[in-house]
Every structure is written in structure tokens, then in C-alpha cells.
C-alpha positions in Angstrom: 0.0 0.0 0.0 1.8 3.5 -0.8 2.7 5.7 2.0 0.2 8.2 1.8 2.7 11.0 3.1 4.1 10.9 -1.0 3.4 13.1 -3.6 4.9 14.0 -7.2 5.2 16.7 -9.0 5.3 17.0 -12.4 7.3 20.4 -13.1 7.8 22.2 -16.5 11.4 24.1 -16.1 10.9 26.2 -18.7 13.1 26.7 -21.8 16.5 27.1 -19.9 16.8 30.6 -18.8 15.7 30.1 -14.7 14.1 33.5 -15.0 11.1 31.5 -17.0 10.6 28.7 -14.4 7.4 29.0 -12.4 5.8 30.4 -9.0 4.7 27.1 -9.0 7.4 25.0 -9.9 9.7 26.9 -7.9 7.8 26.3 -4.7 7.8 22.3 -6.0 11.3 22.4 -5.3 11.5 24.1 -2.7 9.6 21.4 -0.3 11.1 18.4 -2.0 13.1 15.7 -0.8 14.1 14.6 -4.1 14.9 15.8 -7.7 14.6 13.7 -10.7 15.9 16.0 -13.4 16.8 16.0 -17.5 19.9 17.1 -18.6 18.8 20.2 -20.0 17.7 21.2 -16.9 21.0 23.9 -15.7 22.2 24.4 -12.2 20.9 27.8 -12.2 17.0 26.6 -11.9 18.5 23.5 -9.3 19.8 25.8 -7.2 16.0 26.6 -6.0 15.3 22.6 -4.7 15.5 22.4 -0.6 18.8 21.9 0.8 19.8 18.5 1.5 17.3 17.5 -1.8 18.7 14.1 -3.2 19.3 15.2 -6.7 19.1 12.6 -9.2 20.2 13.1 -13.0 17.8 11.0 -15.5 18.1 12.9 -18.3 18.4 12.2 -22.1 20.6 14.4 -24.6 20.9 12.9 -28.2 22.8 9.6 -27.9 23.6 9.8 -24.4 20.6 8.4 -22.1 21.5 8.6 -18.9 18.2 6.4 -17.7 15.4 4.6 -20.0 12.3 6.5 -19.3 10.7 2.8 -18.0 13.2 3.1 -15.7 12.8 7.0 -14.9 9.1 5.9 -14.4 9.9 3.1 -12.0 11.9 4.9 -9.7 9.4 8.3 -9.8 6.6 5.9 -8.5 8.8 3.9 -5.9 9.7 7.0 -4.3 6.7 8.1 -4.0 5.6 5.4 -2.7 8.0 5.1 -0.6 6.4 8.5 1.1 8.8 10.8 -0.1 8.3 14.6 -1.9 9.1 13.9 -5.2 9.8 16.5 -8.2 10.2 15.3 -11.8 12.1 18.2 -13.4 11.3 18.3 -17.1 12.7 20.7 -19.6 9.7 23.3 -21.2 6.4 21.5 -20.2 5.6 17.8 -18.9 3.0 17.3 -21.6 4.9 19.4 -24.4 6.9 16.3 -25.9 8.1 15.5 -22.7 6.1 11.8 -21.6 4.7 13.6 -18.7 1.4 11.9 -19.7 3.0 9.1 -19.1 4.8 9.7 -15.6 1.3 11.2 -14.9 -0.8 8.2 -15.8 2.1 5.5 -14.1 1.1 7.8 -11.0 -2.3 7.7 -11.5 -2.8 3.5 -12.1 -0.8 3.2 -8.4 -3.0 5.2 -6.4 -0.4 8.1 -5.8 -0.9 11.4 -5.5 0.5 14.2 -7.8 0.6 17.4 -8.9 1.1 18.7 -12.5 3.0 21.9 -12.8 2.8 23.7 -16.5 6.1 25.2 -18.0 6.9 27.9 -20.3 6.9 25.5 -23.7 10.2 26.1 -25.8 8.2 26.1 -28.7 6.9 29.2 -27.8 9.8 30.7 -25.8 13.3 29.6 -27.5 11.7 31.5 -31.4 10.6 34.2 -28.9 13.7 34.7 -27.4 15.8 34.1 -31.2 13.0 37.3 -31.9 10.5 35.7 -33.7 6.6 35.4 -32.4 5.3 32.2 -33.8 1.9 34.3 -35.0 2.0 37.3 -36.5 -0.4 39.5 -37.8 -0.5 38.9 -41.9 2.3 36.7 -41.3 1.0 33.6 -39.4 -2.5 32.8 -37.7 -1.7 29.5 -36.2 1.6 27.1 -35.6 2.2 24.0 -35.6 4.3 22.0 -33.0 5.7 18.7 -34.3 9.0 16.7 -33.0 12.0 15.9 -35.1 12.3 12.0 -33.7 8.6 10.4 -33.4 8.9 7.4 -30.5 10.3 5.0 -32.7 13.1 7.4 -33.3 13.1 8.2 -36.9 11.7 11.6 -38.4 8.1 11.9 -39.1 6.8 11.2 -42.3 3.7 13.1 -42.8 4.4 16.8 -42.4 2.1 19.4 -43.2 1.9 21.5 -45.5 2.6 25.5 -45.2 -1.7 26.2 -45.5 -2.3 23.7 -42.7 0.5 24.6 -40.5 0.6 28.1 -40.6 4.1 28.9 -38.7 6.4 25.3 -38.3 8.1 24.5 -35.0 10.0 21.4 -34.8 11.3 20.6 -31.6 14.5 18.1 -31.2 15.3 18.0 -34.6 18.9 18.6 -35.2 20.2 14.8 -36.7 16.8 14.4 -38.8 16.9 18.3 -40.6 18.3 17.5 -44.0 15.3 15.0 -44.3 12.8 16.7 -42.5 13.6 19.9 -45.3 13.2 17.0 -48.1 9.8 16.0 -46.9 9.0 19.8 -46.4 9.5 20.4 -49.8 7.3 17.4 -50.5 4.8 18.4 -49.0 4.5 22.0 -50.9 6.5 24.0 -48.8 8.7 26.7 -51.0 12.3 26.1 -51.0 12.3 30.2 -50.2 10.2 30.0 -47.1 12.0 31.6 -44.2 13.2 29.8 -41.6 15.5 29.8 -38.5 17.7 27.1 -36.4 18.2 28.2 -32.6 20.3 26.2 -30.0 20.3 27.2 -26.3 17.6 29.1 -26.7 17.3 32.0 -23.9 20.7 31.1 -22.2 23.4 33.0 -22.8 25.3 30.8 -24.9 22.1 31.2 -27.6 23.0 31.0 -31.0 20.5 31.7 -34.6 20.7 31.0 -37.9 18.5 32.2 -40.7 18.3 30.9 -44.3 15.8 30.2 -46.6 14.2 26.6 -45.9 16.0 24.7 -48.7 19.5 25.8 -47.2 18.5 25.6 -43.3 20.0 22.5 -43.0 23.8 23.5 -44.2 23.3 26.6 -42.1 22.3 25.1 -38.7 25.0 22.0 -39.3 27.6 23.5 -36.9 25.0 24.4 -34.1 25.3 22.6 -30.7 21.9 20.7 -30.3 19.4 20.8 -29.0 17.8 22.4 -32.1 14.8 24.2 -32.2 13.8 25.0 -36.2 11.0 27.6 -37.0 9.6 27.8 -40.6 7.4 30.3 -41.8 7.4 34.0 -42.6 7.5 35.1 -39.1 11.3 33.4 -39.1 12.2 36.6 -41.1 11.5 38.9 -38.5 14.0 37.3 -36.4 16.8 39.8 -38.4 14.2 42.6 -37.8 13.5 42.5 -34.2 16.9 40.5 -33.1 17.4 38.7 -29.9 14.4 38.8 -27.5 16.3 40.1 -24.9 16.9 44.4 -24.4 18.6 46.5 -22.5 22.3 48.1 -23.1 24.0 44.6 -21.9 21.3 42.4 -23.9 23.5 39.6 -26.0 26.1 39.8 -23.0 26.3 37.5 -20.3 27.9 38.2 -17.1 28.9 35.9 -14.3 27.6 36.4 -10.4 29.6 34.7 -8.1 27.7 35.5 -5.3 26.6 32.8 -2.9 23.3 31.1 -4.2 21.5 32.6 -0.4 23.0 36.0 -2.1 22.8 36.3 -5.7 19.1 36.9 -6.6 19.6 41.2 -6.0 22.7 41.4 -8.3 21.2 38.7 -11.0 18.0 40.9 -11.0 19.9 44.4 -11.2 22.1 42.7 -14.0 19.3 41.1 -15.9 17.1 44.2 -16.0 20.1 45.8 -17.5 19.5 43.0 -20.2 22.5 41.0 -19.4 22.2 37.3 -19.4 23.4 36.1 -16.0 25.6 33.2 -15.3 25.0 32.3 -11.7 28.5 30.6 -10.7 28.5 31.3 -7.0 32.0 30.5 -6.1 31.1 30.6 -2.0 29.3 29.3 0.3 28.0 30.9 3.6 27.9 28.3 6.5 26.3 30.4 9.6 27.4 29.3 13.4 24.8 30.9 16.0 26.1 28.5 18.1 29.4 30.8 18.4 27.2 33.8 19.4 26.4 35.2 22.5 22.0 36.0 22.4 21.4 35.1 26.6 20.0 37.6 28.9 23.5 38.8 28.9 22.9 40.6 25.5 20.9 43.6 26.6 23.6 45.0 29.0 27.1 43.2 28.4 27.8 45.8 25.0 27.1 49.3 24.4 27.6 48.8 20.4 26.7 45.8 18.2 28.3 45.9 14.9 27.0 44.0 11.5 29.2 44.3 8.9 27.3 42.1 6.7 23.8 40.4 6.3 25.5 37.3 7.0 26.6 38.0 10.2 22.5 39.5 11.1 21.6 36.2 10.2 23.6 34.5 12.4 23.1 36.4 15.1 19.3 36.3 14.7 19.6 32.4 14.2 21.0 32.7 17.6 18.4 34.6 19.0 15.5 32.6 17.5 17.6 29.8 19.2 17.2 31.0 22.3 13.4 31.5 22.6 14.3 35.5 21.9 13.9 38.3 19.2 15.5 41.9 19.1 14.1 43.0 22.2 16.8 41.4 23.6 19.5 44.0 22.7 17.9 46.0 25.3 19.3 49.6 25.1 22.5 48.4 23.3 23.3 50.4 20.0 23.4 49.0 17.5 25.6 50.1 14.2 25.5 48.8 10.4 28.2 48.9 7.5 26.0 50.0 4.8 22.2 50.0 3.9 22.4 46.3 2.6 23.3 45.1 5.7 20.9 47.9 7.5 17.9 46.6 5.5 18.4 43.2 6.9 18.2 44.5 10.4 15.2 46.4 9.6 13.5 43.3 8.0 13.6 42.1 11.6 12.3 45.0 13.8 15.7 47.0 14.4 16.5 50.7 13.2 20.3 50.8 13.2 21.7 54.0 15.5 24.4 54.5 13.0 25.5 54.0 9.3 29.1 55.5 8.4 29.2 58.3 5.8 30.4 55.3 2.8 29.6 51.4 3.8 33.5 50.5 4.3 34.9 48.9 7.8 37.6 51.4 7.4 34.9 54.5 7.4 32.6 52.8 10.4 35.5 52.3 12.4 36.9 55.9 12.2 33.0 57.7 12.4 31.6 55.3 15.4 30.3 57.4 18.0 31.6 57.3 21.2 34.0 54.9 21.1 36.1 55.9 23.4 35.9 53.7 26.2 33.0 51.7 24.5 32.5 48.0 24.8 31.8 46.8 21.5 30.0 42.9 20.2 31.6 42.4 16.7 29.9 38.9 14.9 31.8 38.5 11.8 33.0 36.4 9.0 35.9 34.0 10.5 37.9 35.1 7.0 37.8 38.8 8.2 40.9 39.9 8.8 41.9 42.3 12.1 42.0 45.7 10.7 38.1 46.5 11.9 38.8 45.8 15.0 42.4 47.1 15.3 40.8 50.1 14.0 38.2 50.5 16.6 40.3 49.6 19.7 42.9 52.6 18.5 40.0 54.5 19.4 40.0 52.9 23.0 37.0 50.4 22.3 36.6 47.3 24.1 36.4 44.9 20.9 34.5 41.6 21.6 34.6 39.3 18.1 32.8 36.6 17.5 33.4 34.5 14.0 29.7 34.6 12.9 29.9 32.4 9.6 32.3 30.7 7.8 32.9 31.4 3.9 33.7 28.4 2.3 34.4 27.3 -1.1 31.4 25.9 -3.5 32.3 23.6 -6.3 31.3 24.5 -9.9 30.4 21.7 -12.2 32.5 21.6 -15.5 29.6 23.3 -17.7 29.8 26.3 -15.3 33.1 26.9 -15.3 32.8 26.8 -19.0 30.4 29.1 -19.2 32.1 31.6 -16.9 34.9 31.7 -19.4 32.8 32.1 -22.1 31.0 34.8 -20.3 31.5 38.7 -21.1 31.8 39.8 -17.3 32.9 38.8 -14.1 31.1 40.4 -10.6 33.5 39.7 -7.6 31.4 41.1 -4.5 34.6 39.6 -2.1 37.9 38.9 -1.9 36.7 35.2 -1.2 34.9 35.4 -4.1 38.0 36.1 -6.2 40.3 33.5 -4.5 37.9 30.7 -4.3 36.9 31.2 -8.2 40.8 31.3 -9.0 41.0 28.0 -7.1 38.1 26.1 -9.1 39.3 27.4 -12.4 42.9 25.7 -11.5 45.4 25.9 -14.1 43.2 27.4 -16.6 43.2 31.1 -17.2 40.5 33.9 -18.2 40.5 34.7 -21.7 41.7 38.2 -22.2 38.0 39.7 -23.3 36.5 39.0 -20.4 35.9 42.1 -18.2 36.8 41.5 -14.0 34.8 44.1 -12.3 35.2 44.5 -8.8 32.8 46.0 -5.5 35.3 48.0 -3.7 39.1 48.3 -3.4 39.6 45.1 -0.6 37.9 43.0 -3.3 40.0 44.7 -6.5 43.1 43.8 -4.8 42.4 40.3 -4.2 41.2 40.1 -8.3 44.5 41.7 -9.5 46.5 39.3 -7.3 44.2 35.7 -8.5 44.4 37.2 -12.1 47.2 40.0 -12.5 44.6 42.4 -14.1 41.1 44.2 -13.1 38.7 46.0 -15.7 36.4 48.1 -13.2 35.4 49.0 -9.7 32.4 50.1 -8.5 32.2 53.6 -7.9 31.1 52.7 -4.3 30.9 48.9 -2.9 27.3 48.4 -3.4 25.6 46.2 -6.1 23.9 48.8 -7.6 27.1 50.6 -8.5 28.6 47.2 -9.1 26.0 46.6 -12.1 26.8 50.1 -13.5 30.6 49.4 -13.1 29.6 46.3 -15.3 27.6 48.3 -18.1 30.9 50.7 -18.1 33.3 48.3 -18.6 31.1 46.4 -21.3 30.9 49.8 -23.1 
């Protein structure tokens, strides 16, 4: 009898780009214990399951199947089953050429229960995103979505022609394009009909082709697949209206290497700058409450508390929460924050910092803190700061109490990220940790020469010129917003 604490869902990823996954699907994955996901499914949109989700790669790329989909089947309904939260991550939609009917019915004849999420198709959002709208007025009333390998593997036979199918999509048709175009032809399509090959559709790696349908084959042939093809007039406009994606960084990608927890503000800032963001977050943030001092003691042992970072108010309210307390228990302690980043996060839980230094640097809060003469001063921190905060501060005759808050550790990037970040335009470093522990993971490979290393502030740029011997751009102040202009400066 199944567990009846299971449930699946079936979740449509979207085309690539994580921007176009779900609501829905993201809160899927973010209460599931495990992840059953295709290969073209990329880290970025992973990076939203639960930590501590068992993710499990099933995927299929063209002659590389990493699991039968009997298989993939099997092991979606005995987990289940087997009472556990279950997500299967398909690329686009479940029911878009993507057997979810199947998984669906599987689920179905074994009494489980499930949950099907829609996606944003491809066939919709990889010719959107290549600039081409699939109807058009006076161009196109209606499509047609058809696959380029049928079940039994080999290209359909019996296409339509152009007055039944309006604008073509063929999905997963890269091997079977020479033949498909034959069959085209057959079936009254003119040799001169537009038409358009795109391959990692809205990621930043996307590449187009346009040619007339009875060369598209010879000018897609050195595209990485998957393939989406388009034919129709509407693949004309696709020259007219270029890539889907605007802005004065659209068509450049730049990397974030940010910690995941960290990222989403300077991906957003970046993206509605049009940029394409690689999300390669070269740290980790581990927090340690446990190291922190939140007891009754808190409300009178200090006269300042100092957050540097929003790390180090997370720790310190993880310690709190810990303790059965909340802010009030700072008492009449002051309390004093770097910059308005970290500020915001102490507002988000119910405290109004007494003091923010005239620029958000350690060097400028330790030299404008009031009355620090004398002072007794609670410092939580990251346990890779170095001394010169609070060398700074007890020059002024402060009482420095540190505590290492977090830990900033390295995160491994998978091969295909690392690739990406060297093929990427930009770099954002937001840390010196950032910088060292991306140095590290690229090992003995270096950065091409074209890509720009843009830097928050001047700790940060130092540590970039010493992993790399070069840096492009600083931001203007160490705050993301600058750092995303810094970006669009040094990308012209």
C-alpha cells in the first residue's frame, strides 16, 4: 500500500533561462526531498530545490541516455511510494513532448498522489527569445508544434503543408533536418520559405541562424543541439526584431559569483540591465549561531553591536530565534551597520540601526563610530575577516568583543559552469573570497583576455589583481547597484 505522506510533481522548467521557471514550480522544489531531473535542466534553476534534496540526473541528450524512461518511471513511482516529496524536473512543459502523460498516468494506475505543474513551452519561448513570435499578424495565424524524432526514433513522415501549419516548430530535430527539409519540400513548402535554427535558446550561450528553408539545414549544421527549427514568414523577423532580450547589456552574459543565499539582487539588477546572467557562486556561507552570544546577557554586556554584513545579522538572529528571543533582547545596546544592505536586513527584523558610516567600508565605520572611546563593542563576523576593523576600533579605546559569525567556504562548480564563466563577457566579484575561491576552481586554466573582472570595492579589487594580474572596473562605491553600472561601463 503507498505511503500516503508521498506526492509528485510533475514540473515544466521552462526553456532554460531560470528566469522562465514558475511560482509554482519553484515552490515544488523548494519542499522536496528529491529531484529527478533532465539534462537540460541547468544548475541555475536546481539551485531553487531544498537543501539537502537528493538530486538525481535522468536525463536524455541525443545519444547519451542517462536512464530509460521505464526506468525513470519506476523509480518516480517507488519513491513516491515510498512517502517521499518527489519532483520530476522536465525541460519546457511535462506534456509538451516531454512523456509527462505518461509519468502522470504511471502515478495515476498506483493510487499516488501528484501534482502537475505547466512550464513555459520552448516552442513558444526559445523563437521568442531568437525574436520571432510564432503568430504574427498577416504573417502567421496559427503554428504547428511537431517533433523531429517520433517514438520509434526516426523523423516523421507526414508533415504538413505551409496552408495547414501556418508557422512550423520542430522541436529536437537537429540529426533528422536534412530529411525533415526534403519531406517539407514534398509536402509543398517553398524552397524560399523563411526559416531559423536556434540552440540554447534563452541562455546565454544562444546561437541563430537564418536561411531560406532549402539551405537551413547546411546553415544550422555546426549548431550545438538541441535544435529548435521555426519555418514560416514570421522566421524573417527574427533579423528585424533581433534577440528577445533588451537592454544596453542584452547579447552579454555576465557571471555572479555571489553565494546562491545571495545572488538573486545582483542577478535581478544585472538582468534588468539586459544582461544574461551566469550564476557561478564560487562561496558558500555556513552560519554558526552557536558561536554567538544571544542570553540575557545581550541587553547589557555591550554598548555597540556591529553587523558588517547580512550574514553576520543572520547568524546572530539564528542565535536569538535559538534562544526563545527576538530583538528586544539588545535592550538599550546600540546598534551600528556597514552600509544600507546590511541595514535593511536589520530592519526586516524589527531593528533601526543607530548609526551608518558616511560610505559602507569597515575602514569609514571604524573611524566615524560614535563614542568609542571607552566603549564595549560585540563584533559577529566572518571567520575570513581579517583584524584591521577591529584594530581600527580599539585605537580609538574600544573594548572589541569578536565573535566569527559564519564561515565562507568554497562551492564547487560543475564543468559546464566553469565553461560558461569563461565564455561569459563579465565577471562580478562582491569579495575577496569570491575572487580566490573562483581562481581556485578554475585551477590551471586562465581567463581569456576579453573578459571584463569588475570589482565592489578596493579590498575586493586587490584580491582580483592578485588571482588574475589584471582588473577591468570598480564600482564607484561597494554596493551592487554601483557594481551593475561598473559592469555596463566596462562592457561599453
Amino acid at each position: 500500500m503507498p505511503n500516503s505522506t508521498g506526492h509528485a510533481w510533475l514540473v515544466g522548467a521552462g526553456p532554460g533561462d531560470p528566469g522562465l521557471l514558475t511560482l509554482a514550480g519553484r515552490e515544488a522544489l523548494q519542499q522536496a526531498d528529491a529531484v529527478l531531473y533532465d539534462a537540460l535542466v541547468g544548475p541555475e534553476v536546481l539551485a531553487f530545490a531544498r537543501p539537502g534534496a537528493e538530486l538525481i540526473p535522468v536525463g536524455k541528450r541525443a545519444g547519451a541516455h542517462a536512464m530509460p524512461q521505464e526506468e525513470i518511471t519506476r523509480l518516480l513511482v517507488e519513491l513516491t511510494a515510498a512517502g517521499r516529496r518527489v519532483v520530476r524536473l522536465k525541460g519546457g512543459d511535462p506534456y509538451v513532448f516531454g512523456r509527462g502523460g505518461e509519468e502522470a498516468l504511471a502515478l495515476r494506475e498506483a493510487g499516488l498522489p501528484f501534482t502537475v505543474v505547466p512550464g513555459v513551452t520552448s516552442a513558444i519561448a526559445v523563437p521568442a527569445a531568437a525574436g520571432i513570435p510564432v503568430t504574427h499578424r498577416g504573417l502567421a495565424a496559427r503554428f504547428t508544434v511537431l517533433t523531429g524524432s517520433e517514438h520509434t526514433g526516426e523523423a516523421p513522415a507526414d508533415l504538413p503543408g505551409p496552408e495547414a501549419a501556418g508557422t512550423l516548430v520542430i522541436l529536437m530535430g537537429a540529426a533528422a533536418l536534412p530529411l525533415l527539409v526534403e519531406r517539407l519540400l514534398a509536402a509543398g513548402w517553398d524552397p524560399a520559405t523563411p526559416a531559423a535554427s536556434i540552440a540554447n535558446g534563452t541562455l546565454p550561450a544562444q546561437q541563430a541562424v537564418t536561411a531560406p528553408l532549402a539551405r537551413i539545414a547546411d546553415a544550422a549544421a555546426g549548431l550545438p543541439t538541441p535544435l529548435i527549427t521555426v519555418v514560416g514568414p514570421v522566421a524573417a523577423l527574427a533579423e528585424r526584431l533581433g534577440p528577445g532580450r533588451f537592454g544596453p547589456l542584452a547579447g552579454k552574459s555576465v557571471v555572479v559569483t555571489r553565494s546562491r543565499s545571495q545572488a538573486s539582487q545582483l542577478s535581478e539588477a544585472l538582468r534588468a540591465l539586459g544582461a544574461a546572467v551566469v550564476e557561478a557562486p564560487a562561496i558558500r556561507i555556513d552560519l554558526h549561531p552557536e558561536r554567538l552570544i544571544a542570553d540575557e546577557r545581550a541587553a547589557s554586556r555591550w554598548d555597540w553591536v556591529i553587523f558588517t554584513s547580512q550574514n553576520a545579522v543572520a547568524a546572530m538572529f539564528a542565535a536569538l530565534d535559538a534562544a526563545g528571543r527576538d530583538a528586544r533582547a539588545f535592550g538599550g545596546t546600540a546598534i551600528a551597520a556597514v552600509g544600507e544592505a546590511t541595514a535593511d536586513a536589520l530592519r526586516a527584523r524589527g531593528i533601526r540601526p543607530d548609526f551608518l558610516p558616511s560610505r559602507p567600508t569597515s575602514a569609514c565605520l571604524a573611524a566615524e563610530l560614535p563614542r568609542a572611546a571607552g566603549a564595549r563593542v560585540y563584533l559577529p563576523i566572518s571567520s575570513l575577516a581579517g583584524p584591521d576593523l577591529e584594530d581600527a576600533l580599539r585605537k580609538r579605546g574600544a573594548h572589541v568583543e569578536r565573535a566569527d559569525a559564519y564561515d565562507t567556504l568554497p562551492e564547487a562548480l560543475t564543468p559546464d559552469t566553469l565553461a560558461r564563466v569563461q565564455a561569459a563577457d563579465a565577471i562580478t566579484f562582491t569579495s575577496a573570497s569570491t575572487a580566490r575561491f573562483l581562481r581556485a576552481a578554475l585551477g590551471e586554466a586562465e581567463l581569456p583576455p576579453g573578459v571584463r573582472l569588475v570589482s565592489i570595492g578596493p579590498a575586493t579589487s586587490a584580491a582580483v589583481r592578485a588571482c588574475f594580474g589584471r582588473l577591468d572596473a570598480e564600482a564607484a562605491e561597494p554596493s551592487l547597484t554601483s557594481l551593475a553600472a561598473a559592469v555596463l561601463e566596462a562592457l561599453g
